[in-house]
C-alpha positions in Angstrom: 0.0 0.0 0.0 1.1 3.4 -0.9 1.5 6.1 2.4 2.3 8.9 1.3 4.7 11.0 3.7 5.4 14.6 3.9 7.9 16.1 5.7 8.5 19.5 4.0 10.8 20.6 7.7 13.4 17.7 6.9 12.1 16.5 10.4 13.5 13.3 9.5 17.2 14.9 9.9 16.9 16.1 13.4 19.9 14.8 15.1 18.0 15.8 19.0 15.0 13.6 17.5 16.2 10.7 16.5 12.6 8.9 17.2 11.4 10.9 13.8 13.1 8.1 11.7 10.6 5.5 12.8 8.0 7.8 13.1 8.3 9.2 9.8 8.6 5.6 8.1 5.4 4.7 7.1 5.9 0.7 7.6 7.4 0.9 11.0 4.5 3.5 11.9 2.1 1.7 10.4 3.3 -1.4 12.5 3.7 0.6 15.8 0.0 1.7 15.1 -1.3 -1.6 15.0 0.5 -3.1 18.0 0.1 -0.2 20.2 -3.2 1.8 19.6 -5.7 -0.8 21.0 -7.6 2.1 22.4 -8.9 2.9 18.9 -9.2 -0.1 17.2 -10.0 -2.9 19.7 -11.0 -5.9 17.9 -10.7 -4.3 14.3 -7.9 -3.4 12.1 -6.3 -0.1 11.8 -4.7 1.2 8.4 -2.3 3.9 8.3 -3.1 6.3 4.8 -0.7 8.9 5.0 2.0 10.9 7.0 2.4 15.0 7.5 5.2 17.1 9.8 2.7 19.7 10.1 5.4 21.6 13.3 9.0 21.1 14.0 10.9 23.0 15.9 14.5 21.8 15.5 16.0 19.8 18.2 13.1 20.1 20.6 9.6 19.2 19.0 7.7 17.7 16.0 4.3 17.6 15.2 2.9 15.0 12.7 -0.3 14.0 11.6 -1.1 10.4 10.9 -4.4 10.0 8.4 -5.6 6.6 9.7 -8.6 4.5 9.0 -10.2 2.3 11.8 -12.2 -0.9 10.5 -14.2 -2.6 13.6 -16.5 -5.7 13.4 -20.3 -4.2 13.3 -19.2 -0.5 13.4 -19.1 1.6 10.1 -15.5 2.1 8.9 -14.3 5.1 10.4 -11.7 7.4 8.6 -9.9 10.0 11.1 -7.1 12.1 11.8 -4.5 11.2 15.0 -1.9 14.4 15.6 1.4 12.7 18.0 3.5 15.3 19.8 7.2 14.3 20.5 9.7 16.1 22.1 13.4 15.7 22.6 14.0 13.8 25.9 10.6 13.0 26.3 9.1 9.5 26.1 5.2 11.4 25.8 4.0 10.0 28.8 3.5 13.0 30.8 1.3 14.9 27.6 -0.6 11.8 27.5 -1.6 11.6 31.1 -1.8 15.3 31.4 -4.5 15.1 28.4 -5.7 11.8 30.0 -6.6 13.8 33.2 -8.6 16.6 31.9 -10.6 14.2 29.4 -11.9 12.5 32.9 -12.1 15.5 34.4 -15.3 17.0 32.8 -13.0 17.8 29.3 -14.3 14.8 27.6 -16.3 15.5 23.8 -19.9 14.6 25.4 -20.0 17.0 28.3 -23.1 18.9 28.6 -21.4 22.6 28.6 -19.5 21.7 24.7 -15.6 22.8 26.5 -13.5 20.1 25.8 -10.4 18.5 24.6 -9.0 16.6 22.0 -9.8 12.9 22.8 -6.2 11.2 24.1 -5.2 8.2 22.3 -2.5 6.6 23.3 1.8 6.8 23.5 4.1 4.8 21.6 7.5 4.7 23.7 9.4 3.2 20.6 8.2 6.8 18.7 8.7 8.9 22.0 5.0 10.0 20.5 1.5 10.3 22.5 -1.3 10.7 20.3 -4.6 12.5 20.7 -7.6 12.2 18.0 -7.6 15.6 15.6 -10.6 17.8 16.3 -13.3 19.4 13.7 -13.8 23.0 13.9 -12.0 26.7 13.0 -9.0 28.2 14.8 -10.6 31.2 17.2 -7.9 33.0 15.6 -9.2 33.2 12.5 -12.7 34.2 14.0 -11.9 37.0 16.3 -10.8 39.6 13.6 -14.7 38.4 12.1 -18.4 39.9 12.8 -18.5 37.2 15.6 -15.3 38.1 17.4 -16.7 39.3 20.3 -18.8 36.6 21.2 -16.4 33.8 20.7 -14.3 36.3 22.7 -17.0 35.6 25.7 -17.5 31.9 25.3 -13.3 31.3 25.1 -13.5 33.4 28.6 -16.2 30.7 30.2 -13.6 28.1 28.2 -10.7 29.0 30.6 -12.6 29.7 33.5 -13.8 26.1 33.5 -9.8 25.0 33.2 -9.4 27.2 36.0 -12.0 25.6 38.6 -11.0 22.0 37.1 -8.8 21.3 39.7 -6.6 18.7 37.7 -3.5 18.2 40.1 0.2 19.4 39.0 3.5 19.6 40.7 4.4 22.7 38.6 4.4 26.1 39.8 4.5 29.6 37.8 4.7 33.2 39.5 5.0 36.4 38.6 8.6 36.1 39.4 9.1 33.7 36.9 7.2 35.8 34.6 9.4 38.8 35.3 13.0 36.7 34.8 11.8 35.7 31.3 10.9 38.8 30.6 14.3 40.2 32.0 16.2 37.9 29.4 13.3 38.4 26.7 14.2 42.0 26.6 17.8 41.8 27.4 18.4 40.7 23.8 16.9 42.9 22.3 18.7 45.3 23.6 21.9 43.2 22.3 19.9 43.9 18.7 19.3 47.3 19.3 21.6 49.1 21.4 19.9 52.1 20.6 17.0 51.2 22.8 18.6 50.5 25.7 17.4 53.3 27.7 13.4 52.4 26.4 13.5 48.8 27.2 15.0 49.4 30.5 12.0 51.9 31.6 8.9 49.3 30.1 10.9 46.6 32.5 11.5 48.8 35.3 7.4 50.0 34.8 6.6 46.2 34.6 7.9 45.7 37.3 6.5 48.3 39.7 3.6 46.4 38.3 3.8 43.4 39.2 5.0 44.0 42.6 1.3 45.6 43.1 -0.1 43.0 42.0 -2.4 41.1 44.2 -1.2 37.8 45.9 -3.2 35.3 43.9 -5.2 32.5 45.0 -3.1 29.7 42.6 -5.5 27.7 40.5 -4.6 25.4 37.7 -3.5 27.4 34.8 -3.0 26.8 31.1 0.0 29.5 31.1 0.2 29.0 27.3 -3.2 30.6 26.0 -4.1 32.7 23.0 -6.3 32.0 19.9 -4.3 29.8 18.5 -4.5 27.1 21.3 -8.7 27.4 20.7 -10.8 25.2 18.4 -14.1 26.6 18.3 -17.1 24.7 16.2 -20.3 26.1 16.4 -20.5 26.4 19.9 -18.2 23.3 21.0 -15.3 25.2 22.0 -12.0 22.6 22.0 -8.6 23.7 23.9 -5.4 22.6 23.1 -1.7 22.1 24.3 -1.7 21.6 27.8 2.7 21.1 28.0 2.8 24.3 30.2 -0.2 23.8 32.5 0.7 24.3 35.6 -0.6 26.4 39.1 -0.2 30.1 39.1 -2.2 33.0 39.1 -5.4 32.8 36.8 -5.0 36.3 35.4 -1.7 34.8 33.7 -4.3 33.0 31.2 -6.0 36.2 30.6 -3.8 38.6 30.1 -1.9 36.3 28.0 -4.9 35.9 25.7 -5.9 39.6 25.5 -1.9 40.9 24.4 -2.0 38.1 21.6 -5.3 40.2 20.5 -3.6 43.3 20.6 -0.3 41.7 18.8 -2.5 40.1 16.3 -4.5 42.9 15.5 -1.6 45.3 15.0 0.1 42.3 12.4 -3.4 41.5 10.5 -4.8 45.3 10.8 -2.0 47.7 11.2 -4.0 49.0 14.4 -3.4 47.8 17.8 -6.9 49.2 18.9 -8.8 47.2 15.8 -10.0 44.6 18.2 -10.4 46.2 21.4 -13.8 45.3 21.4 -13.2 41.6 21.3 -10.3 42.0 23.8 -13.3 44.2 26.1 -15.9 41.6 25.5 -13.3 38.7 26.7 -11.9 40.6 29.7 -15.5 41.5 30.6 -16.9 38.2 31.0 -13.9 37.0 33.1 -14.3 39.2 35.2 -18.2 38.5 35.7 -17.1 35.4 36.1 -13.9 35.1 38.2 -14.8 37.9 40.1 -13.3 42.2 39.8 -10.7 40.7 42.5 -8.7 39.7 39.3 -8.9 42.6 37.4 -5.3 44.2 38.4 -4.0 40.7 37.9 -5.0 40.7 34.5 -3.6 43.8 33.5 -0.3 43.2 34.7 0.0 40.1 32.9 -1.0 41.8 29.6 1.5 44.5 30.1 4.0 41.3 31.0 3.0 39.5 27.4 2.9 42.8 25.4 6.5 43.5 26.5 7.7 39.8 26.0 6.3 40.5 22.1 9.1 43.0 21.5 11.2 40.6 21.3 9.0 37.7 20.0 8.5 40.3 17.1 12.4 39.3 16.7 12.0 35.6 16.0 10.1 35.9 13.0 11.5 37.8 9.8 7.8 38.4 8.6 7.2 40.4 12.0 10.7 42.0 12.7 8.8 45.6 11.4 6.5 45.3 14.2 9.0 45.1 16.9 9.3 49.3 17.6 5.2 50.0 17.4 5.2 47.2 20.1 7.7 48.9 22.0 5.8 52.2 21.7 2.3 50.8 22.3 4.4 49.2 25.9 5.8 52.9 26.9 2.1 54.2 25.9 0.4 52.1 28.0 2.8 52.1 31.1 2.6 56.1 30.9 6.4 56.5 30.0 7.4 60.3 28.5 
């Protein structure tokens, strides 16, 4: 049978993942699939259709889907998409269980309120891989800069207050501490870029930081600490969240803020104003805050301050976005009031 394979990163290659070679072969996959996914195919036979490195960061993560096609006795054949995360020095136990855990803990695709995540499928130690079942729907960052912005805005707020009062257990920690020393090193090169704005960046950290030492002691709470739009699937009203690597406990305005200075980075990239989407931002902020309570309002305006700063130098990384890197810097010194 022909599987077709494509691997336009040259995953294959990566010396710090050398688990790629069998994961990328289609007849070892293929066989891995049948010996180890029993979870999806039970009784029936699974066939493997074709392979794509959709991510790959070199040495440290890869991405792939896997097109597979499920055949169990008295059950229509079922045709589906599995997505297996790997990363270097991992064997993908600890994605699998941390996806495990919130699929039992009221995340699973039937619940009643449609928040959800992707259904886990299994890990294959001899890939380093865990595997979770690709979900239907539109990226919420494709649908905020739409007419419905604002009220996906509103429903992804009730989506990460649920992951908030999930109480799904984890030994990590995150403060505002932490937040402040990567934004210490964040901006530190770019001043090794731009020498010229040593002076700027060293006011928007010394403002952030008067910031966040005002910043209420939090309650701690399970926290995604990786979420904007791009970790949301939304389908209709079945709202899916994704990549749970960082998840941790720490301050729930960390997940807010987050979300709301990916708004106004995105809108600045896709509309050339930083203000374009205020109103989604408003209508997102807004209902956390109805439902979290006005206790976390400071909270979440630090950490948006925090994230907007830590863009300057994302804007860095990425040659398509390297001409956004001073407006971010000035909308930081507008918004922290420096002259």
């Amino acid at each position: 049978m022909n599987i077709s394979v494509h691997d336009p990163f040259n995953a294959v290659e990566d010396p710090q993942l050398p688990s790629l070679r069998v994961a990328l072969d289609p007849e070892m996959a293929r066989h891995e699939f049948k010996r180890r996914l029993s979870r999806l195919s039970g009784d029936g036979k699974l066939r493997l259709r074709a392979v794509r490195v959709t991510r790959h960061k070199p040495g440290r993560r890869c991405v792939v889907e896997y097109d597979v096609e499920v055949d169990r006795p008295d059950v229509p054949k079922e045709t589906l998409t599995l997505i297996g995360k790997t990363r270097a020095r991992r064997s993908g136990n600890e994605g699998f269980r941390m996806q495990e855990s919130f699929w039992n803990g009221g995340f699973d695709a039937a619940n009643a309120d449609e928040i959800s995540v992707p259904e886990p499928i299994g890990v294959i130690s001899e890939l380093q891989m865990w595997f979770q079942r690709k979900v239907v729907g539109v990226s919420s960052e494709t649908l905020l800069v739409g007419s419905e912005g604002p009220t996906v805005a509103r429903r992804i707020a009730e989506a990460i207050r649920k992951v908030h009062c999930a109480k799904i257990p984890t030994d990590k920690k995150h403060n505002i501490d932490d937040e402040l020393r990567i934004l210490r090193d964040c901006l530190s090169q770019v001043a090794i870029l731009r020498p010229d704005w040593w002076l700027r960046l060293q006011r928007v950290l010394r403002e952030c930081e008067r910031l966040a030492a005002n910043t209420p002691f939090p309650i701690s709470c399970g926290i995604h600490r990786d979420f904007y739009s791009s970790q949301v699937i939304v389908d209709g009203r079945q709202v899916w969240l994704l990549d749970f690597d960082l998840y941790c406990s720490g301050d729930r305005g960390l997940d807010a803020g987050n979300f709301i200075a990916h708004i106004t980075e995105q809108s600045l990239r896709e509309l050339g104003n930083s203000q374009a989407l205020a109103n989604v931002e408003k209508a997102f902020e807004d209902r956390f805050l109805e439902l979290t309570g006005e206790s976390a309002r400071y909270a979440v305006k630090t950490y948006t301050l925090l994230t907007l700063a830590r863009h300057i130098f994302l804007s860095t990384k990425f040659p398509e976005r390297c001409h956004l890197t001073h407006a971010l810097l000035s909308i930081c010194e507008r918004r922290l009031e420096i002259h």
